[in-house]
N, CA, C and O atoms as CSV, one atom per row, in Angstrom:
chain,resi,resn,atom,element,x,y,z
A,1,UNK,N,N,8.291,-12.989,-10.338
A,1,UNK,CA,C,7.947,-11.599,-10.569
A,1,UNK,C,C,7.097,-11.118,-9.386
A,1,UNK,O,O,6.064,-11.725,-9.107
A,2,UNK,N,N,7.491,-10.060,-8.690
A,2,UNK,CA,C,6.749,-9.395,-7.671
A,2,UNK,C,C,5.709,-8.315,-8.315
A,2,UNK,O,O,6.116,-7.520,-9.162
A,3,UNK,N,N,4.216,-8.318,-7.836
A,3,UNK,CA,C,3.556,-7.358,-8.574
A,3,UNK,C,C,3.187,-6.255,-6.958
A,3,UNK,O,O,2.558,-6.524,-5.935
A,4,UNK,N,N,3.911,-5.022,-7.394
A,4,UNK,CA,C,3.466,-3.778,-6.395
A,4,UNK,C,C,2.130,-3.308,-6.417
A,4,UNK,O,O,1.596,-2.964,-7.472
A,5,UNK,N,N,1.470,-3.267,-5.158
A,5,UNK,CA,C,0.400,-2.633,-5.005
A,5,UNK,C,C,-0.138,-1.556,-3.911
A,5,UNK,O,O,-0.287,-1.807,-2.716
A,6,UNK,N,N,-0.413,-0.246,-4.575
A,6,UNK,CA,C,-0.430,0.652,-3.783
A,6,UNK,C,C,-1.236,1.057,-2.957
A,6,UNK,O,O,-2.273,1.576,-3.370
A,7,UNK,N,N,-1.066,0.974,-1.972
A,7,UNK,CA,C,-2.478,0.950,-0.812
A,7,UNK,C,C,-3.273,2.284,-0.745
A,7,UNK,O,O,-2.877,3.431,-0.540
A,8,UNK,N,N,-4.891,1.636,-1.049
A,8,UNK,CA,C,-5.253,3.169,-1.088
A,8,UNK,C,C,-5.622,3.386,0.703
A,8,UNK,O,O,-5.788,2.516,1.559
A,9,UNK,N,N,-5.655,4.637,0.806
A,9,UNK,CA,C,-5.944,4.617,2.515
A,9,UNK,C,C,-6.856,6.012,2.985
A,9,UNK,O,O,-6.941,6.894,2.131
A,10,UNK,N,N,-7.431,6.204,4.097
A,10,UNK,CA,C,-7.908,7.626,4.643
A,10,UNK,C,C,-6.667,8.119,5.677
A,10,UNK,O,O,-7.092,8.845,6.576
A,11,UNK,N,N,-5.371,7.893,5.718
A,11,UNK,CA,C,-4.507,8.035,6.747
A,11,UNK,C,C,-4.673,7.376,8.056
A,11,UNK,O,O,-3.926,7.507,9.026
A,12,UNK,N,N,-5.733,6.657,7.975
A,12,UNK,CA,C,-6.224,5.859,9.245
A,12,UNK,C,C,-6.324,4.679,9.036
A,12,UNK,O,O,-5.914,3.822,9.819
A,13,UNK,N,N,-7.000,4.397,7.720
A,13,UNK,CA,C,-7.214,2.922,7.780
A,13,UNK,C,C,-7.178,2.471,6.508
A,13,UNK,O,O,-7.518,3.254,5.621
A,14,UNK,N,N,-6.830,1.348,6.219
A,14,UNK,CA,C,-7.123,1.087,5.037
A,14,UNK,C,C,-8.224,0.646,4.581
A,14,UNK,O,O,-8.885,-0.178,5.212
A,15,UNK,N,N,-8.693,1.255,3.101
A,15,UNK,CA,C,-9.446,0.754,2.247
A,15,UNK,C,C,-9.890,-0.595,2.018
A,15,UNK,O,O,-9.196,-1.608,1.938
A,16,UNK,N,N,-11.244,-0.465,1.915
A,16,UNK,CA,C,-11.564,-1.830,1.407
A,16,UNK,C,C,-11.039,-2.776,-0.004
A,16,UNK,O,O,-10.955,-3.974,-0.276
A,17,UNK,N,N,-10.692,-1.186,-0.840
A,17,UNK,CA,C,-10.628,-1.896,-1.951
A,17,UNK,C,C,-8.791,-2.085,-2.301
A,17,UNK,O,O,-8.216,-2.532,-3.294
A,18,UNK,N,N,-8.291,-1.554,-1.071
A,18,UNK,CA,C,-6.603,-2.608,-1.099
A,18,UNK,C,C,-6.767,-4.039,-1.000
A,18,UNK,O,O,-6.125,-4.742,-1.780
A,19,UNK,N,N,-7.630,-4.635,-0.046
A,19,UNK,CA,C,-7.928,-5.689,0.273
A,19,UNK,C,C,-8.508,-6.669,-1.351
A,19,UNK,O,O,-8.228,-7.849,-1.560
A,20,UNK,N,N,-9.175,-5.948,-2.106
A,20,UNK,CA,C,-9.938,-6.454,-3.242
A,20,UNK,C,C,-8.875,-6.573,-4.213
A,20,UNK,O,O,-8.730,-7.637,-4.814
A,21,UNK,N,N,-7.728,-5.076,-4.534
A,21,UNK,CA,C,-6.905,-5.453,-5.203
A,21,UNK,C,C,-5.940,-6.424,-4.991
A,21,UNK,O,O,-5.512,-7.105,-5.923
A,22,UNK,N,N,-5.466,-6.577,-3.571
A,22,UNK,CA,C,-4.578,-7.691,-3.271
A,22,UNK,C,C,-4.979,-9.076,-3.613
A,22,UNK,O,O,-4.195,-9.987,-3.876
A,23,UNK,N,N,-6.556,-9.167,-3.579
A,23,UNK,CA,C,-6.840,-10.913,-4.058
A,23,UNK,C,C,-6.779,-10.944,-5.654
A,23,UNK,O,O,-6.749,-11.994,-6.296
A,24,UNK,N,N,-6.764,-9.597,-6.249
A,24,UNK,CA,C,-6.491,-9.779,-7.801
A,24,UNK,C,C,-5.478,-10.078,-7.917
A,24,UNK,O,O,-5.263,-11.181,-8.420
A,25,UNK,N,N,-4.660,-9.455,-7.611
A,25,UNK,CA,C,-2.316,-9.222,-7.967
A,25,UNK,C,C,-2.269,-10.692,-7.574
A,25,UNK,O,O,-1.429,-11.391,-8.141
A,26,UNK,N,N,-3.252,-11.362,-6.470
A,26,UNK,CA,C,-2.547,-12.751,-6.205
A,26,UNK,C,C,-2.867,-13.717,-6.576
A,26,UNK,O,O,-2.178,-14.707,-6.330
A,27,UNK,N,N,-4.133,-13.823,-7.375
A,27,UNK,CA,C,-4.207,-14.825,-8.709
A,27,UNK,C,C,-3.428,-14.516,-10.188
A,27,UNK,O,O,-3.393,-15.234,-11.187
A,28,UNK,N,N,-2.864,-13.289,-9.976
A,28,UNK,CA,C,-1.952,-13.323,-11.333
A,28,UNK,C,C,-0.898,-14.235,-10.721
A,28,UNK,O,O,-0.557,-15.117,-11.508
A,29,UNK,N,N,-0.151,-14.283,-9.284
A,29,UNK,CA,C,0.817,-15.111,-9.140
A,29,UNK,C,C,2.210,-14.285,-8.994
A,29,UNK,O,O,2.614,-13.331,-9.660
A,30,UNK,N,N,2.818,-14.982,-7.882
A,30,UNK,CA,C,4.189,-14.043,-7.654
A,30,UNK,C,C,3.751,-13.179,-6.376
A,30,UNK,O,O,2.632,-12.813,-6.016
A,31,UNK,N,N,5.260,-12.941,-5.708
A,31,UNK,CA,C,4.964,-11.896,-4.715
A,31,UNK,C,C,3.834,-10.715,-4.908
A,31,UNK,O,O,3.554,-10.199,-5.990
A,32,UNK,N,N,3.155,-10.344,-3.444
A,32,UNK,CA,C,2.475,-9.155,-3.865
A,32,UNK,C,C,3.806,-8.388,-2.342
A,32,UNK,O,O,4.262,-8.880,-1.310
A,33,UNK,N,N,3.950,-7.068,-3.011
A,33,UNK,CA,C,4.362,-6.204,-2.434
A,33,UNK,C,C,3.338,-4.957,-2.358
A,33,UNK,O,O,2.719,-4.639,-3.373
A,34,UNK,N,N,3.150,-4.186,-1.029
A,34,UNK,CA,C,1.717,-3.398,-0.645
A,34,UNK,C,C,2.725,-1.860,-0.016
A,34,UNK,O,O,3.149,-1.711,1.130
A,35,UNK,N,N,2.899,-0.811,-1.295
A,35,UNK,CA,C,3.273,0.154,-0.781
A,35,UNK,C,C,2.068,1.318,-0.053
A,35,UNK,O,O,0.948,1.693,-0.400
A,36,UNK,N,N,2.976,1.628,1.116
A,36,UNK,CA,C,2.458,2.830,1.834
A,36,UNK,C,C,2.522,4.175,2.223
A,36,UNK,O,O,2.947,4.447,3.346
A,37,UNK,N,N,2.104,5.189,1.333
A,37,UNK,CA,C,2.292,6.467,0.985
A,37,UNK,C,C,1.424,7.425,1.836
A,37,UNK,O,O,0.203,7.470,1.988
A,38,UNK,N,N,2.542,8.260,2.402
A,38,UNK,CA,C,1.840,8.985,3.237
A,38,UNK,C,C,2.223,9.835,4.325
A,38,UNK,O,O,3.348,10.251,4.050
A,39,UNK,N,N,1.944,10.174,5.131
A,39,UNK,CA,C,2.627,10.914,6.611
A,39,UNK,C,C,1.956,10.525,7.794
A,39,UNK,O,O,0.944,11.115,8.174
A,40,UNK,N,N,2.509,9.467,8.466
A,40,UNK,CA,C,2.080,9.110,10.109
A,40,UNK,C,C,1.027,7.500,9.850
A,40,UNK,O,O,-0.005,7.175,10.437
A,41,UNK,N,N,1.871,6.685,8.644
A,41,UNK,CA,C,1.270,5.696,7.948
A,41,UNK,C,C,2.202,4.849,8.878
A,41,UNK,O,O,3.364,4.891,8.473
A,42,UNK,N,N,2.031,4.083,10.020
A,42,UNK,CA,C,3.024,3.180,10.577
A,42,UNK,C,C,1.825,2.361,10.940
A,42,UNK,O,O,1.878,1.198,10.540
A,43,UNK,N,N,0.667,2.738,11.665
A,43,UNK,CA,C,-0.604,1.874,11.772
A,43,UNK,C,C,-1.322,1.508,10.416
A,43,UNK,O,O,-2.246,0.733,10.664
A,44,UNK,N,N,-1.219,1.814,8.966
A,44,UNK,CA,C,-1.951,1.624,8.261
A,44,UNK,C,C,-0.952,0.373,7.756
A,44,UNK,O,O,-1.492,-0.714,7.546
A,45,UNK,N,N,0.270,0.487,7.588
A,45,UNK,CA,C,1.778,-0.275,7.534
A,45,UNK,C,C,1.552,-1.501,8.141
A,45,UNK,O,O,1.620,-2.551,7.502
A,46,UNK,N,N,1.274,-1.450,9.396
A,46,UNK,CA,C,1.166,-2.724,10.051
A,46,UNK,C,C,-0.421,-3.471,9.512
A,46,UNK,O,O,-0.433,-4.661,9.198
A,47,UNK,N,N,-1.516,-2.748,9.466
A,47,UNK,CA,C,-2.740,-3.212,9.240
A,47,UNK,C,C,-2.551,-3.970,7.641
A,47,UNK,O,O,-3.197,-4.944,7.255
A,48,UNK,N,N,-1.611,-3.318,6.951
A,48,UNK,CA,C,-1.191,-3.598,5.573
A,48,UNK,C,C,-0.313,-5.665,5.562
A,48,UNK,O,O,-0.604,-6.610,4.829
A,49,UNK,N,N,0.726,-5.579,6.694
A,49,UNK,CA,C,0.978,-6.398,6.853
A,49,UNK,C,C,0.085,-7.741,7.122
A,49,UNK,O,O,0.575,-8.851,6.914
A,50,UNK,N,N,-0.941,-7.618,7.484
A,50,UNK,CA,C,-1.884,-8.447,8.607
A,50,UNK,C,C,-2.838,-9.182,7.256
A,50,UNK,O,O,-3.543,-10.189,7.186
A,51,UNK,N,N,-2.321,-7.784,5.981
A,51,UNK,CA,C,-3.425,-9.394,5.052
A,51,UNK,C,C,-2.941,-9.878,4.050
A,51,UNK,O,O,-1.965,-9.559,3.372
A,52,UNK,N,N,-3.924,-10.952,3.952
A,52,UNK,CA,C,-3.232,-12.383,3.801
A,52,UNK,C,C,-2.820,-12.490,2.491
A,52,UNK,O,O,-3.592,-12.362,1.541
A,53,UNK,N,N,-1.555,-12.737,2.385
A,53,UNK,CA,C,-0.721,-12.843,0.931
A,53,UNK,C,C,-0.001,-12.091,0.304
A,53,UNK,O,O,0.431,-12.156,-0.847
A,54,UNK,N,N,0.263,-10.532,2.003
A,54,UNK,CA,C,1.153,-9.593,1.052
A,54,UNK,C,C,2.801,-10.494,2.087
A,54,UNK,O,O,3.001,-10.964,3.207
A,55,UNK,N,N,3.514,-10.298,0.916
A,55,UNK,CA,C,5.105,-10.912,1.253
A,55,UNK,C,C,5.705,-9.665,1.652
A,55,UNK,O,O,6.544,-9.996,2.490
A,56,UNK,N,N,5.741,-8.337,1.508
A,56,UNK,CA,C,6.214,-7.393,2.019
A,56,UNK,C,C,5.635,-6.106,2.008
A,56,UNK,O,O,5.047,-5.775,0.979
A,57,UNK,N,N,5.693,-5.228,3.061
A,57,UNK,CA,C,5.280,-4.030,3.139
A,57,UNK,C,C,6.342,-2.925,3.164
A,57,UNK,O,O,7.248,-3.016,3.992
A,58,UNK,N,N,6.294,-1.857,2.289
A,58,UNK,CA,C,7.055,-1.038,1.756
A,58,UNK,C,C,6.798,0.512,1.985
A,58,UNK,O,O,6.288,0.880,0.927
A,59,UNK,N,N,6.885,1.507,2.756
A,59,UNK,CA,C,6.865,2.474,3.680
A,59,UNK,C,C,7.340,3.697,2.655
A,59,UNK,O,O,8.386,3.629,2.010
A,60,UNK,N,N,6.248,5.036,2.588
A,60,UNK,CA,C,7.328,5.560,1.922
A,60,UNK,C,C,6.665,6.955,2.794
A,60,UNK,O,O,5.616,7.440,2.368
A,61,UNK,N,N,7.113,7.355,3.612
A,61,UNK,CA,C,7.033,8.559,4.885
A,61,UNK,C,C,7.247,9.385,4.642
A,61,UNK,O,O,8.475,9.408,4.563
A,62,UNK,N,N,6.631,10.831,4.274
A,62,UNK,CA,C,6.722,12.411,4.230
A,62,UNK,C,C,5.802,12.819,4.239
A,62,UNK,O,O,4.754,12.236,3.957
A,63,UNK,N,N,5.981,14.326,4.679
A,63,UNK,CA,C,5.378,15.636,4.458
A,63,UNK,C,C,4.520,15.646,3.082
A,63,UNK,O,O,3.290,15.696,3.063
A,64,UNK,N,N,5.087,15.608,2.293
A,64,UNK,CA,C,4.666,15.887,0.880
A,64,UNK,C,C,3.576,14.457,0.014
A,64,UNK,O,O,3.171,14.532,-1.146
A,65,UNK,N,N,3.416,13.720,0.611
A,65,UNK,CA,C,2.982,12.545,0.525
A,65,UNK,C,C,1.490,12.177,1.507
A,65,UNK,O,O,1.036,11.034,1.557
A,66,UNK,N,N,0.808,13.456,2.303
A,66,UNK,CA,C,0.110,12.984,2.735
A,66,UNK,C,C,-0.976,13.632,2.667
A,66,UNK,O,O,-1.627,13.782,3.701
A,67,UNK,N,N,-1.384,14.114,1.575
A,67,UNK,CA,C,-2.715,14.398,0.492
A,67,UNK,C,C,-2.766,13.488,-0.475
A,67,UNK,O,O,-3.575,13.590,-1.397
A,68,UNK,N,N,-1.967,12.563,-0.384
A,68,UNK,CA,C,-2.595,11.581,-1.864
A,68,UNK,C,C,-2.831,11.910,-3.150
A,68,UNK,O,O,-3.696,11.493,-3.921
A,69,UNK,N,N,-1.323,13.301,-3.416
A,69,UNK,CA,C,-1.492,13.733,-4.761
A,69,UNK,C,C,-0.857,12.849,-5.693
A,69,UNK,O,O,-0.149,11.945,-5.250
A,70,UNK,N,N,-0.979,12.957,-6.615
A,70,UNK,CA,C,-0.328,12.240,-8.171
A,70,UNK,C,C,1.096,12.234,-7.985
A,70,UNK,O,O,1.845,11.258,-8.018
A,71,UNK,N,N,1.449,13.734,-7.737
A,71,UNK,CA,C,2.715,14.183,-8.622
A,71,UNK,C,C,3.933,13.936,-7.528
A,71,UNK,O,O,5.103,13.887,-7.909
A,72,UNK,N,N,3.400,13.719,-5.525
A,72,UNK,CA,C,4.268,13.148,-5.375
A,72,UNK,C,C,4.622,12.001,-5.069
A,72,UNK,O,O,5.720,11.782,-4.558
A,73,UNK,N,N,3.722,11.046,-5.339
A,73,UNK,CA,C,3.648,9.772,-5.677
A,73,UNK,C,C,4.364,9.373,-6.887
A,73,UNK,O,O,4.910,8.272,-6.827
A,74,UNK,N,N,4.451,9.891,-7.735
A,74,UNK,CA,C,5.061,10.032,-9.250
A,74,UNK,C,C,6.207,10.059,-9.255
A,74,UNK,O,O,6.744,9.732,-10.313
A,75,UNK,N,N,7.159,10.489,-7.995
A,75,UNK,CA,C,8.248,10.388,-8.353
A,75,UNK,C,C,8.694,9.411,-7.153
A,75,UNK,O,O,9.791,9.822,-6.776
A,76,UNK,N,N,8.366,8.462,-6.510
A,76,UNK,CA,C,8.646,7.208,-5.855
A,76,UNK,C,C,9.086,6.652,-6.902
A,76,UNK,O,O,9.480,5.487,-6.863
């Protein structure tokens, strides 16, 4: 079972507390997958890759996606 986890970010960098959730998702066990929501998220993407124990990074690029609202996150 892969458990998704959504990266929180400032469009620049990531959060400390992606890093905190990723060591949780990975004592439950199973892939962690680390999605990235946003517009001009290709450096936060790669910084996403770099820690330790995500198996894949998952990109999701627009316009409408880069205020970090609910509703268009909601429909990913």
């Amino acid at each position: 079972m892969a458990i998704l986890l959504l990266a929180d970010h400032d469009n620049s960098h990531l959060s400390d507390q992606t890093a905190k959730a990723l060591t949780a998702a990975a004592k439950i066990g199973g892939d962690v997958h680390v999605l990235v929501a946003g517009q001009n998220v290709k450096g936060i993407a790669e910084q996403a890759s770099k820690l330790s124990g995500v198996a894949k990074v998952l990109v999701a690029e627009d316009a409408s996606l880069a205020n970090n609202l609910a509703e268009p996150l909601a429909a990913l």
